[in-house]
SEFIZA-3560 file (N, C-alpha, C; in Angstrom, 3 decimals):
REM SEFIZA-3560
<numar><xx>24.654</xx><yy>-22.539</yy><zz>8.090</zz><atom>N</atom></numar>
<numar><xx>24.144</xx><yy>-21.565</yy><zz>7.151</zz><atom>CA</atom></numar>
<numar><xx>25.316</xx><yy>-20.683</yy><zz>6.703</zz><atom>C</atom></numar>
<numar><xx>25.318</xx><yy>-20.561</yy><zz>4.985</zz><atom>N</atom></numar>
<numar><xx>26.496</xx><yy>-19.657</yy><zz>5.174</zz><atom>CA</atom></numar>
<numar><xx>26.353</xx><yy>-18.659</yy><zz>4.211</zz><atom>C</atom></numar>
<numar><xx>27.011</xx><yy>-17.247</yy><zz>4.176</zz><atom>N</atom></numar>
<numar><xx>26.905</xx><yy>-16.203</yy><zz>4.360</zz><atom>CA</atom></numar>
<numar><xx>25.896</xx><yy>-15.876</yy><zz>3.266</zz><atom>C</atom></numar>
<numar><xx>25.529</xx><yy>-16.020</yy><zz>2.615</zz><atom>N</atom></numar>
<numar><xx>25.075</xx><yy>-16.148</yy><zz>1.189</zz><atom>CA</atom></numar>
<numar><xx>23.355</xx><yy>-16.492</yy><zz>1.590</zz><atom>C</atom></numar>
<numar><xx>23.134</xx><yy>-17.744</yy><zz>2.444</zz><atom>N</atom></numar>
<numar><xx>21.674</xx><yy>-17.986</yy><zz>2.836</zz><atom>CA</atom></numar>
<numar><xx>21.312</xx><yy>-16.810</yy><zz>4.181</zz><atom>C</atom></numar>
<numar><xx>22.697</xx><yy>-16.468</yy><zz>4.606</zz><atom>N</atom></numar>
<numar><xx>21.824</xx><yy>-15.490</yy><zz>5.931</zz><atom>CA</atom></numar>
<numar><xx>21.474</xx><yy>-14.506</yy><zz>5.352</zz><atom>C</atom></numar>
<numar><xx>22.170</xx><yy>-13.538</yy><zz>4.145</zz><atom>N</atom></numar>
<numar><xx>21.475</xx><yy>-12.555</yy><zz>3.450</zz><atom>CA</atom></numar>
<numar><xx>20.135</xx><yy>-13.047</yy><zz>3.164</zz><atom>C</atom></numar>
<numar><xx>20.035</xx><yy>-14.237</yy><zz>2.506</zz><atom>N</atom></numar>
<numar><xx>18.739</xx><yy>-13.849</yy><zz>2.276</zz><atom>CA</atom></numar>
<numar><xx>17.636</xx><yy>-13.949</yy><zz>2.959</zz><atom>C</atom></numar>
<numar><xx>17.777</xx><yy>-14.587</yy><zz>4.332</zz><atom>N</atom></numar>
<numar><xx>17.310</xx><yy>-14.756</yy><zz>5.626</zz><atom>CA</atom></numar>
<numar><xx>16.834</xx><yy>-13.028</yy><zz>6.121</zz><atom>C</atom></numar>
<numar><xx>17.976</xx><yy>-12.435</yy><zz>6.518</zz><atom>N</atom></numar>
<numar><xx>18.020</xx><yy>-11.328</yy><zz>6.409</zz><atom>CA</atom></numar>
<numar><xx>17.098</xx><yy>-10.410</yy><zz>5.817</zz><atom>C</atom></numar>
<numar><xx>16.974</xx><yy>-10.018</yy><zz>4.463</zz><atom>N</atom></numar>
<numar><xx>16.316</xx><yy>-9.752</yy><zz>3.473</zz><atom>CA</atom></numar>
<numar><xx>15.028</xx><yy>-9.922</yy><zz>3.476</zz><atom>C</atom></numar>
<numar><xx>14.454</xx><yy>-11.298</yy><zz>4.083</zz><atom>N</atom></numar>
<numar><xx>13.067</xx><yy>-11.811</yy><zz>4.298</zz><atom>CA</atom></numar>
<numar><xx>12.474</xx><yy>-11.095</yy><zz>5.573</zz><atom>C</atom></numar>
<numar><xx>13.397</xx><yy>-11.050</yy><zz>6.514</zz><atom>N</atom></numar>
<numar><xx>13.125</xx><yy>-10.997</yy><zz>7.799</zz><atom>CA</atom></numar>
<numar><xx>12.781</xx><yy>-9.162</yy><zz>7.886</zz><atom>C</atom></numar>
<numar><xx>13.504</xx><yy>-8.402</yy><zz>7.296</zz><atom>N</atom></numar>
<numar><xx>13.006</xx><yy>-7.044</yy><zz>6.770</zz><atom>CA</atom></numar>
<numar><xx>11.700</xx><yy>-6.833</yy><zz>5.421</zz><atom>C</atom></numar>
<numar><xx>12.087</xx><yy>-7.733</yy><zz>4.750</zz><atom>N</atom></numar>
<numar><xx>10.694</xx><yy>-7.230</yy><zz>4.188</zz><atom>CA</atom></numar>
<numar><xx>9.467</xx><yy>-7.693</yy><zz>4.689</zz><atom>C</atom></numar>
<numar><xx>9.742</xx><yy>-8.842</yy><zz>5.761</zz><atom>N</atom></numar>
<numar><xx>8.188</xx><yy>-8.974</yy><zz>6.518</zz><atom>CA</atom></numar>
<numar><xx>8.136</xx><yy>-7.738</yy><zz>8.103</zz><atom>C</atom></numar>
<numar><xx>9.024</xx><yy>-7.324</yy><zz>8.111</zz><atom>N</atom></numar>
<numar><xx>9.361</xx><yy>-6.047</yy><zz>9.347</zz><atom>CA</atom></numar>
<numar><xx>7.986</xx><yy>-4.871</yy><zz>8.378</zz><atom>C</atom></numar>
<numar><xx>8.578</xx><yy>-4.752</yy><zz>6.961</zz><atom>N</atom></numar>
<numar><xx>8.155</xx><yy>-3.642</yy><zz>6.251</zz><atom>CA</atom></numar>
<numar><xx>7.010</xx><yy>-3.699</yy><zz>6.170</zz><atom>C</atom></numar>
<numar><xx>6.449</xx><yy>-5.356</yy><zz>5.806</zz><atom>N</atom></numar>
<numar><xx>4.811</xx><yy>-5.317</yy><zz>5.553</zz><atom>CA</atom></numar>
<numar><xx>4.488</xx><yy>-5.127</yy><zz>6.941</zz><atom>C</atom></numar>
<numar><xx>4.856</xx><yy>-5.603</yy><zz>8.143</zz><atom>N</atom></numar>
<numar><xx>4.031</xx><yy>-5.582</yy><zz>9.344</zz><atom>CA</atom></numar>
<numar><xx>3.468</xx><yy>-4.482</yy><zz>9.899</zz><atom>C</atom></numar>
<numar><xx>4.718</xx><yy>-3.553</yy><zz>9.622</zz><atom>N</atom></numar>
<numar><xx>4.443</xx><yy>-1.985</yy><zz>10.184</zz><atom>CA</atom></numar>
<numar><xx>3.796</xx><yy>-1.468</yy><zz>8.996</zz><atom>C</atom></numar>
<numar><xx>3.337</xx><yy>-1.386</yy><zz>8.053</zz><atom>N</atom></numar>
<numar><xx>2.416</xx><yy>-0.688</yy><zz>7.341</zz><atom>CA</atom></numar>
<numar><xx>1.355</xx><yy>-1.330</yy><zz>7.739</zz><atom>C</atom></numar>
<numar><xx>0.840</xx><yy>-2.700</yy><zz>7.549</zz><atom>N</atom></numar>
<numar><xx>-0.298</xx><yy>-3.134</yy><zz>8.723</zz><atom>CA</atom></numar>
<numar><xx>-0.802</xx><yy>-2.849</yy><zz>9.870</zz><atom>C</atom></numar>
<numar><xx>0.398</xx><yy>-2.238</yy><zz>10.946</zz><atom>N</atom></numar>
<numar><xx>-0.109</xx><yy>-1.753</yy><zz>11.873</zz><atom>CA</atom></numar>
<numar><xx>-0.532</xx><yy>-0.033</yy><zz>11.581</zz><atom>C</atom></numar>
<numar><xx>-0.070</xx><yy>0.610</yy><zz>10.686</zz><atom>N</atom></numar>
<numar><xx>-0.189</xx><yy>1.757</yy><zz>10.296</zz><atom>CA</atom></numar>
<numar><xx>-1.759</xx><yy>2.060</yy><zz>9.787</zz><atom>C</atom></numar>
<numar><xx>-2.360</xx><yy>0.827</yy><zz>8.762</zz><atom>N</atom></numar>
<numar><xx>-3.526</xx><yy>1.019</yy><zz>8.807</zz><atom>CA</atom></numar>
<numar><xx>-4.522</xx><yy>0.189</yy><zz>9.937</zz><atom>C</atom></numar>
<numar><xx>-4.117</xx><yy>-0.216</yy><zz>10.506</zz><atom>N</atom></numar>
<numar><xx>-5.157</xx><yy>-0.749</yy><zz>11.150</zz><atom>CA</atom></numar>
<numar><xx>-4.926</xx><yy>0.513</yy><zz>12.557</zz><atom>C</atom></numar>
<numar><xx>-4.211</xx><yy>1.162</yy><zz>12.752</zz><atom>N</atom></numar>
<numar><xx>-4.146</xx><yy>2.198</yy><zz>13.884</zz><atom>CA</atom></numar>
<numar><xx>-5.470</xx><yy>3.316</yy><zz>13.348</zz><atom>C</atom></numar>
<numar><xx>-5.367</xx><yy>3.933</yy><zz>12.219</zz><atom>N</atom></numar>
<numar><xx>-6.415</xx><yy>4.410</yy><zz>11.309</zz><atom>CA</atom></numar>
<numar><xx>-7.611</xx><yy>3.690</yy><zz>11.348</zz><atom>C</atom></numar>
<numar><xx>-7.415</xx><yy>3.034</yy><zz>11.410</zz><atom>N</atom></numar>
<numar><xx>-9.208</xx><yy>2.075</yy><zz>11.319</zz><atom>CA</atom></numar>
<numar><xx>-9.376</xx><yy>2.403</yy><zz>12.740</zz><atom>C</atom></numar>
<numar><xx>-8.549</xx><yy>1.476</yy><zz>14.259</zz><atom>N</atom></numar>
<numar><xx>-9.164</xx><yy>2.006</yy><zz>15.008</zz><atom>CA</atom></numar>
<numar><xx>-9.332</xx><yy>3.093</yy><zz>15.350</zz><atom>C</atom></numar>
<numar><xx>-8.552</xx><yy>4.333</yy><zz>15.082</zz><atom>N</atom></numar>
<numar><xx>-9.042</xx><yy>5.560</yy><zz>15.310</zz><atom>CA</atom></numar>
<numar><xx>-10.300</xx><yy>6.309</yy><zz>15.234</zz><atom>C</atom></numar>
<numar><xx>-10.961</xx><yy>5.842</yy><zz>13.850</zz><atom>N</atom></numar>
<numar><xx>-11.943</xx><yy>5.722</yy><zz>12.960</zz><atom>CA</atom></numar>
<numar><xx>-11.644</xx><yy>6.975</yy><zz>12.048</zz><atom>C</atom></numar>
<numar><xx>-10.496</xx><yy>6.524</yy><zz>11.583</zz><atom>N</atom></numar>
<numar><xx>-10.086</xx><yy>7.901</yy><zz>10.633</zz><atom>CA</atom></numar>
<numar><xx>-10.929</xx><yy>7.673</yy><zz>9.385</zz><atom>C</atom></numar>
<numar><xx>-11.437</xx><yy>9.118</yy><zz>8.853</zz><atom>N</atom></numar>
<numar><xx>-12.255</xx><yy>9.251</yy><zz>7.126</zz><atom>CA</atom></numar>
<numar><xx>-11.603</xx><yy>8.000</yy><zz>6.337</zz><atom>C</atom></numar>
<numar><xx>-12.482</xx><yy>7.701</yy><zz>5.566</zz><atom>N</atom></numar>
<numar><xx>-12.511</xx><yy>6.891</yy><zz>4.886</zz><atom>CA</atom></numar>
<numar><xx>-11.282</xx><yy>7.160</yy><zz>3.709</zz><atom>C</atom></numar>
<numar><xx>-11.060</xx><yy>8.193</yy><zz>3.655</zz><atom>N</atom></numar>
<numar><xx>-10.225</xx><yy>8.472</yy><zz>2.260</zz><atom>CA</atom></numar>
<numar><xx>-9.259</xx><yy>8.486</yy><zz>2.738</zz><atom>C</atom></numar>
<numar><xx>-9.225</xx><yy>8.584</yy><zz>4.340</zz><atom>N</atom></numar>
<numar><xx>-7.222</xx><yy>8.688</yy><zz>4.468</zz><atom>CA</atom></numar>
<numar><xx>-6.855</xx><yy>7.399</yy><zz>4.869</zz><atom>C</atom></numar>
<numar><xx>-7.610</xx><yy>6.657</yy><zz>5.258</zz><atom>N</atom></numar>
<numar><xx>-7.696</xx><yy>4.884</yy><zz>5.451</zz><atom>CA</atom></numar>
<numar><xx>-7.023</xx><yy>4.263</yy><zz>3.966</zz><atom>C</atom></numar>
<numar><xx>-7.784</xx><yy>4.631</yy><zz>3.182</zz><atom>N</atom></numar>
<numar><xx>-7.731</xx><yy>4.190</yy><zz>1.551</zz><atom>CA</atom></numar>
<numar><xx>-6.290</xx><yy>5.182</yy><zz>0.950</zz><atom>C</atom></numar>
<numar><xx>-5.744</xx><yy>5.989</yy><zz>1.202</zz><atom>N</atom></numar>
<numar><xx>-4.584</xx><yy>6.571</yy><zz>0.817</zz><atom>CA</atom></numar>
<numar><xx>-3.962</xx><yy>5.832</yy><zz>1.507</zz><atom>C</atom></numar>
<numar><xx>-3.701</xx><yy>5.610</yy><zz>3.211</zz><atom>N</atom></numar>
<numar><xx>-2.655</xx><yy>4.850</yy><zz>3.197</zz><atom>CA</atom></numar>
<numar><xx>-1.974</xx><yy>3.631</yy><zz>2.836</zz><atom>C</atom></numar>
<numar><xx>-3.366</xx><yy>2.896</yy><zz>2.598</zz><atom>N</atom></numar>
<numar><xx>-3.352</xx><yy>1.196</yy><zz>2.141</zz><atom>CA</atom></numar>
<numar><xx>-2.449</xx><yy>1.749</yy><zz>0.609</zz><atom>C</atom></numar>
<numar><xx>-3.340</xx><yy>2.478</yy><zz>-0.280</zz><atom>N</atom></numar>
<numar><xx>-2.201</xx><yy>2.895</yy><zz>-1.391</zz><atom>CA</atom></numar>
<numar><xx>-1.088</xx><yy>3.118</yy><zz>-1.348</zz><atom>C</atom></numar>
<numar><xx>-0.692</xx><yy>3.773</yy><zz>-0.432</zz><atom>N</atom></numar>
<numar><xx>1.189</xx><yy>4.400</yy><zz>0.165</zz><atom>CA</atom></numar>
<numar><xx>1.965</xx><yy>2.815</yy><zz>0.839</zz><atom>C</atom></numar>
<numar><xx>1.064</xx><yy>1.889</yy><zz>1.216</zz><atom>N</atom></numar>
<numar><xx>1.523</xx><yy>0.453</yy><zz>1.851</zz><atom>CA</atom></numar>
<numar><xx>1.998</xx><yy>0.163</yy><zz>0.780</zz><atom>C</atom></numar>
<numar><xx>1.159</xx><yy>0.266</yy><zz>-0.003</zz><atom>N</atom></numar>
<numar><xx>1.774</xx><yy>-0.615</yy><zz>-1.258</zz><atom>CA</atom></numar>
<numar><xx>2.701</xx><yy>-0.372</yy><zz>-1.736</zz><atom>C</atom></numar>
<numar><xx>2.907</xx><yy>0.545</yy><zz>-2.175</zz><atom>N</atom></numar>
<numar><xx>3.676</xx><yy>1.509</yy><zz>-3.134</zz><atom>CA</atom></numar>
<numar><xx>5.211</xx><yy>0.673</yy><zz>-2.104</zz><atom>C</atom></numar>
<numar><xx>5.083</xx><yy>1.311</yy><zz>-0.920</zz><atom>N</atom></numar>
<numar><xx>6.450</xx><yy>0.967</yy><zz>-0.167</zz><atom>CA</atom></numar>
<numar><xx>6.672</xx><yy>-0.488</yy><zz>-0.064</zz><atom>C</atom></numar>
<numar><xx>5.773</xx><yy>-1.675</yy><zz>0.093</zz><atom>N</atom></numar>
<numar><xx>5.870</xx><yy>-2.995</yy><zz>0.381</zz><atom>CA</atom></numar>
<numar><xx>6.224</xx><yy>-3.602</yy><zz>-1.032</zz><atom>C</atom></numar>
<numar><xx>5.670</xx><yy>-2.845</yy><zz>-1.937</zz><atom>N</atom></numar>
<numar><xx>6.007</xx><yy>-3.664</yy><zz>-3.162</zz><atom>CA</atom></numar>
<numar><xx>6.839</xx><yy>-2.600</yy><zz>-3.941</zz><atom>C</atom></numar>
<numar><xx>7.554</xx><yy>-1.719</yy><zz>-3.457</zz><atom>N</atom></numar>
<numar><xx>8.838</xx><yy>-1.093</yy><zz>-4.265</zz><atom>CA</atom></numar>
<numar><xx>8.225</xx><yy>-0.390</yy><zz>-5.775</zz><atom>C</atom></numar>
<numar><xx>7.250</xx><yy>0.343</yy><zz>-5.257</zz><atom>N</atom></numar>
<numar><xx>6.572</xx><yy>0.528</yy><zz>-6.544</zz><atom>CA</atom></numar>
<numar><xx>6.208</xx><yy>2.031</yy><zz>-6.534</zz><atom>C</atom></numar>
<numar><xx>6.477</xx><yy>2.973</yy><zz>-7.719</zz><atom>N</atom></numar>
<numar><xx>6.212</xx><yy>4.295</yy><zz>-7.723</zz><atom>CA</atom></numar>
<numar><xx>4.672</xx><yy>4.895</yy><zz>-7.705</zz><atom>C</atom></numar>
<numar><xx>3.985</xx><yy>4.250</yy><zz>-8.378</zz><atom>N</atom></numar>
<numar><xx>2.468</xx><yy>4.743</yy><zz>-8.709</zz><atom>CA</atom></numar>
<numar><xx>1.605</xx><yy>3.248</yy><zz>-8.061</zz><atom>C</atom></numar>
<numar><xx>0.291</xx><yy>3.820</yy><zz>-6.986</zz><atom>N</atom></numar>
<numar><xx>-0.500</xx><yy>3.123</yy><zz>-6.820</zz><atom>CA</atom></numar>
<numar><xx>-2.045</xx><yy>3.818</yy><zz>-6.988</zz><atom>C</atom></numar>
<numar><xx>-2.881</xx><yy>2.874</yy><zz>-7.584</zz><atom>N</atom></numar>
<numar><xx>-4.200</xx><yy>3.401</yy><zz>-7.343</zz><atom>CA</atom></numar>
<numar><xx>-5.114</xx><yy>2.126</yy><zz>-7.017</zz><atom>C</atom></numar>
<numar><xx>-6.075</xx><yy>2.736</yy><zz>-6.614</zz><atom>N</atom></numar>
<numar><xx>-7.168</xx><yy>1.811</yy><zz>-5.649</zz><atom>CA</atom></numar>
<numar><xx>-8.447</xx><yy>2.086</yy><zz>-6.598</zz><atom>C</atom></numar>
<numar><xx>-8.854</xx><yy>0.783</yy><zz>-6.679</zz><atom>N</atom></numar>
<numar><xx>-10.653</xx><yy>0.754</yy><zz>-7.690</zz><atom>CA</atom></numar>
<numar><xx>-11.593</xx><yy>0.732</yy><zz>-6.762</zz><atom>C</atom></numar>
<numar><xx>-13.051</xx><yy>1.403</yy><zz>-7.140</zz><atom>N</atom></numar>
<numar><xx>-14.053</xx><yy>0.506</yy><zz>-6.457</zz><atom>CA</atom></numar>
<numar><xx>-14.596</xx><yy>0.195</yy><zz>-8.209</zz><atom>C</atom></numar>
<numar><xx>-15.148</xx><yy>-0.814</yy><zz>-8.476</zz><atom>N</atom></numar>
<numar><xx>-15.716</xx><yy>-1.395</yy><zz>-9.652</zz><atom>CA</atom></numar>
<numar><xx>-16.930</xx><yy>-1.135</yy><zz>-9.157</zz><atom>C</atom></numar>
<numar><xx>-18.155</xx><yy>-0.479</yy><zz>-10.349</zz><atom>N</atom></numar>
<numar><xx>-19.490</xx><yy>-0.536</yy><zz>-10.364</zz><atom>CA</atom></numar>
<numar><xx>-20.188</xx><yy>-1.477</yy><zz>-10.846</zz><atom>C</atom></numar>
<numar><xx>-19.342</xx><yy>-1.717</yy><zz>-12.551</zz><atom>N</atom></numar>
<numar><xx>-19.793</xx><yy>-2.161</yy><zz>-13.000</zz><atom>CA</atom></numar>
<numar><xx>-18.882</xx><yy>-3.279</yy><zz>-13.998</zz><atom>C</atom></numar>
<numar><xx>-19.340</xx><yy>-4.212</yy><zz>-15.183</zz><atom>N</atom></numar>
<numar><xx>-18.386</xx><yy>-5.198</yy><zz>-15.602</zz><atom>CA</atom></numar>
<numar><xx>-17.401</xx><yy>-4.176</yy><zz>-16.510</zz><atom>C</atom></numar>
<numar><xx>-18.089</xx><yy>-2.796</yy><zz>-16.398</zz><atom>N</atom></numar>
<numar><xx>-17.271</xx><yy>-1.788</yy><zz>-17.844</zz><atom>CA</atom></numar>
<numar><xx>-16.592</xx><yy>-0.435</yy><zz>-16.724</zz><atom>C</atom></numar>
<numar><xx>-17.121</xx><yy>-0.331</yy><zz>-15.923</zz><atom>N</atom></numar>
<numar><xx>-16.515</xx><yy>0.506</yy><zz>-15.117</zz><atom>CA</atom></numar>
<numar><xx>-15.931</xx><yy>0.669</yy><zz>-13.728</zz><atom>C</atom></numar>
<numar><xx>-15.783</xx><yy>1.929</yy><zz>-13.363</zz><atom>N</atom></numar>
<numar><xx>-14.768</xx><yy>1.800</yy><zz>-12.294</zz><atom>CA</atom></numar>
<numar><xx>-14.280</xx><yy>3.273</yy><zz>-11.580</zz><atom>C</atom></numar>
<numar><xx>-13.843</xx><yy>3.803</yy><zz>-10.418</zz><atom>N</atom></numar>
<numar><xx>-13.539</xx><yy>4.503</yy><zz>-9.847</zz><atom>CA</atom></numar>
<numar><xx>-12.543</xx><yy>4.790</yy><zz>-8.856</zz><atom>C</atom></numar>
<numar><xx>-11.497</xx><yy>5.580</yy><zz>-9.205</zz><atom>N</atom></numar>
<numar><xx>-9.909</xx><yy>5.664</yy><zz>-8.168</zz><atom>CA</atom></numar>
<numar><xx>-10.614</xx><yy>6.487</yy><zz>-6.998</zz><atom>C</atom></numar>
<numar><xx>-10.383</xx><yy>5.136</yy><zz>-5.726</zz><atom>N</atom></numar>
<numar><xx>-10.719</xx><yy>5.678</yy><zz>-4.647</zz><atom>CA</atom></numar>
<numar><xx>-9.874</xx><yy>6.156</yy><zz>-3.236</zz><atom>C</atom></numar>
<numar><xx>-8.509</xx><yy>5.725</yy><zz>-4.561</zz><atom>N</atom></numar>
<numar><xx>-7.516</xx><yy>6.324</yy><zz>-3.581</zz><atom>CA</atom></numar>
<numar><xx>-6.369</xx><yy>6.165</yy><zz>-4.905</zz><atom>C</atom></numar>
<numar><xx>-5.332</xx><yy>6.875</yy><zz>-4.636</zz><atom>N</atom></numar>
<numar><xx>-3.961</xx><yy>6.492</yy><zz>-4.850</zz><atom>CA</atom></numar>
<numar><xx>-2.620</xx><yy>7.321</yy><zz>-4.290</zz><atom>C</atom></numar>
<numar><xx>-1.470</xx><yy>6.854</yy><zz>-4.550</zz><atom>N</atom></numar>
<numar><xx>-0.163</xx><yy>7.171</yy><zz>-4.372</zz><atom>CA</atom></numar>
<numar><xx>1.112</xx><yy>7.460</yy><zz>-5.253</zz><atom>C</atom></numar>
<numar><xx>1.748</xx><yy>8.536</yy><zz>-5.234</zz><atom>N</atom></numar>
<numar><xx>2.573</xx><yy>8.317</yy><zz>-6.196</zz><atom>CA</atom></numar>
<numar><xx>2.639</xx><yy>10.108</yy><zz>-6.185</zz><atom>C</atom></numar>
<numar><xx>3.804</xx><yy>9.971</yy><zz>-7.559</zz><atom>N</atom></numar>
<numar><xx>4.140</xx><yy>11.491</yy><zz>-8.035</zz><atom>CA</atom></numar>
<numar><xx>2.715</xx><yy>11.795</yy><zz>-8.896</zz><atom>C</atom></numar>
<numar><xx>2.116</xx><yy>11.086</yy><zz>-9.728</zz><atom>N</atom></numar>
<numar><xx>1.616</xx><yy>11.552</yy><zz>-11.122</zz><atom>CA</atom></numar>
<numar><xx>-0.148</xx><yy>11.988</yy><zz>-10.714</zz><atom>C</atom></numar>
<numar><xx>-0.207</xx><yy>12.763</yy><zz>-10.346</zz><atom>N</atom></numar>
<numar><xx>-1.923</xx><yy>12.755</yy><zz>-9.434</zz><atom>CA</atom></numar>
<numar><xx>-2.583</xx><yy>13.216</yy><zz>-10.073</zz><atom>C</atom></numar>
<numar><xx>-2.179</xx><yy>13.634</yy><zz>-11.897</zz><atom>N</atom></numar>
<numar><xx>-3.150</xx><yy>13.647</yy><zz>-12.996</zz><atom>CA</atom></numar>
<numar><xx>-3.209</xx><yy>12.553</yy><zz>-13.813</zz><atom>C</atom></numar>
<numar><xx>-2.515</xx><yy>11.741</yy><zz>-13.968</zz><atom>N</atom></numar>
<numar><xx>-2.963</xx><yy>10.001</yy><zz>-14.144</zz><atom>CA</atom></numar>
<numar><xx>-3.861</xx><yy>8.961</yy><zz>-13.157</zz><atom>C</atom></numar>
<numar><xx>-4.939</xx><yy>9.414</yy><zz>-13.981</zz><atom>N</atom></numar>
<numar><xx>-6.181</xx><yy>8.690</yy><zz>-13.197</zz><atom>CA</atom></numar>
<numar><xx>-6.507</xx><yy>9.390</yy><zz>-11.458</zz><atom>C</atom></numar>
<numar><xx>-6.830</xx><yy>10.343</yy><zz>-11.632</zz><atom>N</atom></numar>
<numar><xx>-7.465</xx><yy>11.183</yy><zz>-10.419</zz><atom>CA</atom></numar>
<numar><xx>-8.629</xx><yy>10.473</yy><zz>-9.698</zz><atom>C</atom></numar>
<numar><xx>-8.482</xx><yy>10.884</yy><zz>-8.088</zz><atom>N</atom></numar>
<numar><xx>-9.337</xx><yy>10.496</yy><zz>-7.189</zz><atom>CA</atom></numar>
<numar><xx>-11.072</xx><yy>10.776</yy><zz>-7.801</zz><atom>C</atom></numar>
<numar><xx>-12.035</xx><yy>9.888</yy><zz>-7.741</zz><atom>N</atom></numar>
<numar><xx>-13.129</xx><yy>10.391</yy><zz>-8.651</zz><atom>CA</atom></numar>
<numar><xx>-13.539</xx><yy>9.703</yy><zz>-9.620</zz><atom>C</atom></numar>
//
């Protein structure tokens, strides 16, 4: 293997480090039996960090036309508010 494939060996081997421990992060919350809304913020904040991403929000769908942020993450917390 040479130096070039161990980076990206490397690289893999941390970003599955990154998803694991946010997995264990919510599932520590679940068993705790933490509120429902801080369960659902963190899965939003997983994301945000696992997928390198600034703004997350979470749906529940009612209906084929609508919809409700039941969590999110990020700077902008007047773009599409909890509700």
């Amino acid at each position: 293997m040479d130096a070039t494939e161990r980076c990206g060996v490397d690289t893999e081997v941390e970003r599955l480090a990154e998803e694991h421990a946010a997995l264990r992060r919510v599932a520590t919350l679940v068993a705790r039996e933490a509120p429902r809304a801080e369960v659902f913020t963190a899965i939003a904040e997983a994301i945000c960090q696992v997928l390198g991403t600034e703004e997350t929000r979470m749906l529940r769908y009612h209906a084929p036309d609508s919809a409700i942020v039941t969590a999110r993450w990020g700077r902008f917390e007047d773009i599409m508010p909890i509700g």
